[in-house]
C-alpha positions as CSV (number, residue, x, y, z in Angstrom):
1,X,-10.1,-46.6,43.2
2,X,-10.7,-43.0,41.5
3,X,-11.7,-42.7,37.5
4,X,-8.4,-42.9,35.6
5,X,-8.0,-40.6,33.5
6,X,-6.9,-40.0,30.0
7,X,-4.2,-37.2,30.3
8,X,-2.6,-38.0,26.4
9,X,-2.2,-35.2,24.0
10,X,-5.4,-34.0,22.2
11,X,-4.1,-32.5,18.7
12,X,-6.3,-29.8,17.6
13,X,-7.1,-29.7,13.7
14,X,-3.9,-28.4,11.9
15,X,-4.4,-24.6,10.3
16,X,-2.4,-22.7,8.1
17,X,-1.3,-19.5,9.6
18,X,1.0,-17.0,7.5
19,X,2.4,-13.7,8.3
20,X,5.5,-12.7,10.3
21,X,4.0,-12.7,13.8
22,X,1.7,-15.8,13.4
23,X,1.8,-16.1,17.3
24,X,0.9,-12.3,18.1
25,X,3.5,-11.7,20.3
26,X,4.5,-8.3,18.9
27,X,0.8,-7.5,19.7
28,X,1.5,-5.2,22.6
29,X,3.9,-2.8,21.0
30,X,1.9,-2.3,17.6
31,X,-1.0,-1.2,19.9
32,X,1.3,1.5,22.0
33,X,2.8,2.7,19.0
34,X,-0.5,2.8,16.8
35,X,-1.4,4.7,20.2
36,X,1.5,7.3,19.5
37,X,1.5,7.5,16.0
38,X,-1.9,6.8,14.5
39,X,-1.9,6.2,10.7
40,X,1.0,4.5,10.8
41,X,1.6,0.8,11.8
42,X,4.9,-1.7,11.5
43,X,3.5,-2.8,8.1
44,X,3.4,1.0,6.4
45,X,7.2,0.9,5.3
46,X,6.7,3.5,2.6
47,X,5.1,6.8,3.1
48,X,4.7,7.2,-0.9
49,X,1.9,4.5,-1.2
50,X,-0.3,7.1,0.8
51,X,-0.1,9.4,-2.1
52,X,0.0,6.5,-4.7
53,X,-3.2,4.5,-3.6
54,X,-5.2,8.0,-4.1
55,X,-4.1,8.6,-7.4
56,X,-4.9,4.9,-8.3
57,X,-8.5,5.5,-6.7
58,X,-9.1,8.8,-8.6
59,X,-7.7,7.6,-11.5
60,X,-10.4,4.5,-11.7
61,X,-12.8,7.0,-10.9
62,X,-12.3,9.0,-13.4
63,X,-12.1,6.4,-16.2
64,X,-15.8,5.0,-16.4
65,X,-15.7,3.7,-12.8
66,X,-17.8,0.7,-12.0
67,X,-19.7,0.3,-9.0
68,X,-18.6,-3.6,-8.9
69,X,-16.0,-4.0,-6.5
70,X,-14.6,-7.0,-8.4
71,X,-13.8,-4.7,-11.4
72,X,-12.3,-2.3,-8.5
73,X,-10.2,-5.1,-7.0
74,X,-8.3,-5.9,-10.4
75,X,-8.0,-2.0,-11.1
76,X,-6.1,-2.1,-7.6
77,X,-4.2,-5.5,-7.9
78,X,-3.1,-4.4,-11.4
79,X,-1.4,-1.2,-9.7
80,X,-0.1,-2.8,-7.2
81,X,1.3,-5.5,-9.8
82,X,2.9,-2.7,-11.8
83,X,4.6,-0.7,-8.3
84,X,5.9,-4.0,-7.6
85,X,7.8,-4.2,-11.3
86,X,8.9,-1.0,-10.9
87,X,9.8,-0.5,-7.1
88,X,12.1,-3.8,-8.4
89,X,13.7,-2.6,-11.3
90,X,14.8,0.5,-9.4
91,X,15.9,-1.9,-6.9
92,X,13.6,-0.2,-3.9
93,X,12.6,-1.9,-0.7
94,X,9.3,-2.1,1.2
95,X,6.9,-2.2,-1.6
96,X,4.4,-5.4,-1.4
97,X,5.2,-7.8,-4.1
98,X,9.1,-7.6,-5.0
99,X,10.0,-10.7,-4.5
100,X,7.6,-12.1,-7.5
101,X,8.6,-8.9,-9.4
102,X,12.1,-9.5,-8.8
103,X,11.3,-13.2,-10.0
104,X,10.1,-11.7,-13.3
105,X,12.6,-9.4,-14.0
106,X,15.2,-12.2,-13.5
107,X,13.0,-14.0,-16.8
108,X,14.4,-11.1,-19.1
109,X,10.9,-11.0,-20.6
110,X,10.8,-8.5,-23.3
111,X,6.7,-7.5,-21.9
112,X,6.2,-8.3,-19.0
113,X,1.8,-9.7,-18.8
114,X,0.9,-9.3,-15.0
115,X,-3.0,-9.9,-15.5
116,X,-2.5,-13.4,-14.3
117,X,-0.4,-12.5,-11.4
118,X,-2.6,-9.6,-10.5
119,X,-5.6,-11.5,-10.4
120,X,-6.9,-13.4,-7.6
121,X,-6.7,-17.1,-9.1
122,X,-4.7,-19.2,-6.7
123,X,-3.9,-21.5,-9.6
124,X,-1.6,-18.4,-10.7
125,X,1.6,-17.4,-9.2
126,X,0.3,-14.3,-7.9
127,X,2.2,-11.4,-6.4
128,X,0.3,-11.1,-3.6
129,X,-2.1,-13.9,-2.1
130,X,-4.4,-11.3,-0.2
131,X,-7.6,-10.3,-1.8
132,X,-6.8,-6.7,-1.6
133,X,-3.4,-6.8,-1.7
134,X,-1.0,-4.1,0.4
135,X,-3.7,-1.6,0.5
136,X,-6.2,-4.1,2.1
137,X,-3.5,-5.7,4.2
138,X,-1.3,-2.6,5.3
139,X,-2.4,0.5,4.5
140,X,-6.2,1.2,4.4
141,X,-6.9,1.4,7.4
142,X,-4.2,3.5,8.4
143,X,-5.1,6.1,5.6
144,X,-8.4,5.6,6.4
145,X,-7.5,7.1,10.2
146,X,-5.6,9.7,8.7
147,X,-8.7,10.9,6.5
148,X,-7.2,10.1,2.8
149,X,-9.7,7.1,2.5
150,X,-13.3,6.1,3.1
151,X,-15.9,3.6,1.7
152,X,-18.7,4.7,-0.9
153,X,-22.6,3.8,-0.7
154,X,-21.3,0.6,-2.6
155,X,-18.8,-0.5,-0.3
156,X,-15.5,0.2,-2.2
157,X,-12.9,2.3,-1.1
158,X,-12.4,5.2,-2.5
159,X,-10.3,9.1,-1.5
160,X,-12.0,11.4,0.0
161,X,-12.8,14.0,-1.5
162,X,-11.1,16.9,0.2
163,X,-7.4,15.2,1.8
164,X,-7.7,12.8,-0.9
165,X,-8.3,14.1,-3.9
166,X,-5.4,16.5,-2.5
167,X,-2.9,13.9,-2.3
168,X,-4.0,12.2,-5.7
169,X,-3.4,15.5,-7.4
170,X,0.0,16.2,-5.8
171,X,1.4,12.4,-6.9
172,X,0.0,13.3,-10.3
173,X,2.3,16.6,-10.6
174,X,5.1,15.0,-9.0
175,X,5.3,12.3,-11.7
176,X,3.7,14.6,-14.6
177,X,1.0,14.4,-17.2
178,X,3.3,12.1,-19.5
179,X,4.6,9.5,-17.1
180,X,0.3,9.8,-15.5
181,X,-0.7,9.0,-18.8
182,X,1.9,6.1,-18.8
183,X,1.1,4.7,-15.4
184,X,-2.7,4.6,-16.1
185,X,-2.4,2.6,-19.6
186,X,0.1,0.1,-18.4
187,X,-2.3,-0.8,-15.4
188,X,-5.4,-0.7,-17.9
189,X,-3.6,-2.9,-20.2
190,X,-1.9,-5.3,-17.5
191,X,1.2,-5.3,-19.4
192,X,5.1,-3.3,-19.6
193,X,8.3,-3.2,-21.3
194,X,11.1,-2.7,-19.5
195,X,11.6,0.6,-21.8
196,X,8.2,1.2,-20.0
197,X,9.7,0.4,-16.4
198,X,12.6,3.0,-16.8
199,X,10.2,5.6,-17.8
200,X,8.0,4.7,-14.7
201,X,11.4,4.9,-11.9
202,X,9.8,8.4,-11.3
203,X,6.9,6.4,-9.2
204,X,8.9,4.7,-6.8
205,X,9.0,5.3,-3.3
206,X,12.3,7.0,-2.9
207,X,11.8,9.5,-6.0
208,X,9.9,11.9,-3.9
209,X,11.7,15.5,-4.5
210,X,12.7,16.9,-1.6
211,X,11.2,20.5,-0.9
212,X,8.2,19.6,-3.4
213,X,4.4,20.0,-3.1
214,X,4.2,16.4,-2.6
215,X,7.3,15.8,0.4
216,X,5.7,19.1,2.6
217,X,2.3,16.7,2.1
218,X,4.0,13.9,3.9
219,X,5.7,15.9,6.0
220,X,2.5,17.7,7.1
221,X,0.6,14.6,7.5
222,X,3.3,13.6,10.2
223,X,4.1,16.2,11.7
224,X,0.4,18.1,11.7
225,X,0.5,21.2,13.7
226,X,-0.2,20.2,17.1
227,X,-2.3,23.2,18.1
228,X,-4.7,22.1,15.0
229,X,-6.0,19.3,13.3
230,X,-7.7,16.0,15.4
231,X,-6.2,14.6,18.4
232,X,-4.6,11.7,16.2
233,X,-2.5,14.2,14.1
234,X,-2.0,15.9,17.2
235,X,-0.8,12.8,18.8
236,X,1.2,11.8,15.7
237,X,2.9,15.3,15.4
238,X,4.4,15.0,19.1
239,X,5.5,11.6,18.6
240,X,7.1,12.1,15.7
241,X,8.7,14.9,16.6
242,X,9.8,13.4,19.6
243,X,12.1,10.3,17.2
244,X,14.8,13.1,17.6
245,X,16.1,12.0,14.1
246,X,14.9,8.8,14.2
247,X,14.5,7.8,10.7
248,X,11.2,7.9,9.4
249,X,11.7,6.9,5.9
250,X,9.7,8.1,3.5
């Protein structure tokens, strides 16, 4: 008589595994579509963070930068923190983070503190649990393809200094030098009213003026001029193009 063997079930350890595709099966058409239209990916729902994430990377430059890339980490959570507060008070969509704004809005808080939230103490009730947030989780890597983003000698992120720089200057004139000077003292000081919030609805996502410096930046990015520019943008360009009016949202 042969060995008899033990056929039962052998449980692997259990693991944790968040996200909206945990199994991977939409795997296949992010990679054709990431093929067609590099720079932008199922997880980029709004085309103003490309502009936005420059301005916050200029802007920390610019104020006494440090080369730790903890102290660059908070600079970025705390932005993100804010976009979130104000993306939800305007009542936007597709901006990381909403659902804890929302959540704070909701407490009527006369000043709303987001250092806790923005840091990256899992004790907290964060708005986001990743590290790096929506930029580390969505979009660097996509403007990093599209040549808005690279990494300095000390490993942080930061805009390059021609396409980058560009797009950090155009958000900053879109907005202007008051609601700027707004933006970059709420996120220094972790903190805003909701006087501060209506001041700040210029930001969000869908107050990008159409015909402006900043739109025919967007515009170019996505529909680059296919007899120019790298065989990405070229690729980009066609495919865009090619939607036929297919909304691509910005």
């Amino acid at each position: 008589m042969g060995e008899i063997l033990d056929l039962l079930p052998q449980w692997t350890e259990k693991a944790e595994k968040r996200g909206l595709d945990p199994l991977g099966i939409q795997n296949s058409g992010v990679l054709l579509y990431q093929a067609l239209l590099p720079g932008i990916s199922n997880v980029t729902l709004r085309m103003r963070y490309y502009c936005y994430y420059c301005w916050v990377s200029e802007t920390y430059a610019r104020s006494g930068a440090s080369d730790d890339f903890e102290a660059w980490r908070t600079w970025l959570r705390r932005a993100e923190a804010l976009y979130a507060l104000v993306a939800a008070y305007a009542e936007e969509t597709g901006v990381g983070g909403t659902e804890w704004a929302n959540g704070r809005l909701a407490a009527d808080e006369k000043v709303i503190d987001f250092d806790a939230a923005a840091s990256t103490d899992r004790s907290q009730k964060l708005y986001l649990r990743q590290a790096l947030g929506v930029f580390g989780g969505a979009y660097f890597s996509q403007m990093e393809e599209m040549g808005l983003f690279t990494y300095n000698k000390h490993g942080i992120q930061v805009a390059t200094r021609e396409l980058g720089k560009r797009a950090a200057v155009l958000f900053a004139n879109a907005i202007g030098p008051d609601v700027a000077k707004l933006l970059k003292k709420r996120i220094a000081d972790a903190s805003v009213s909701v006087r501060d919030l209506e001041r700040l609805i210029g930001i969000a996502p869908s107050e990008i003026e159409e015909g402006s410096a900043e739109c025919e930046f967007y515009e170019m990015l996505l529909f680059a001029d296919a007899d120019a520019g790298s065989e990405n943008a070229r690729s980009r360009s066609v495919s865009a193009v090619s939607t036929n009016g297919t909304d691509l949202r910005l």
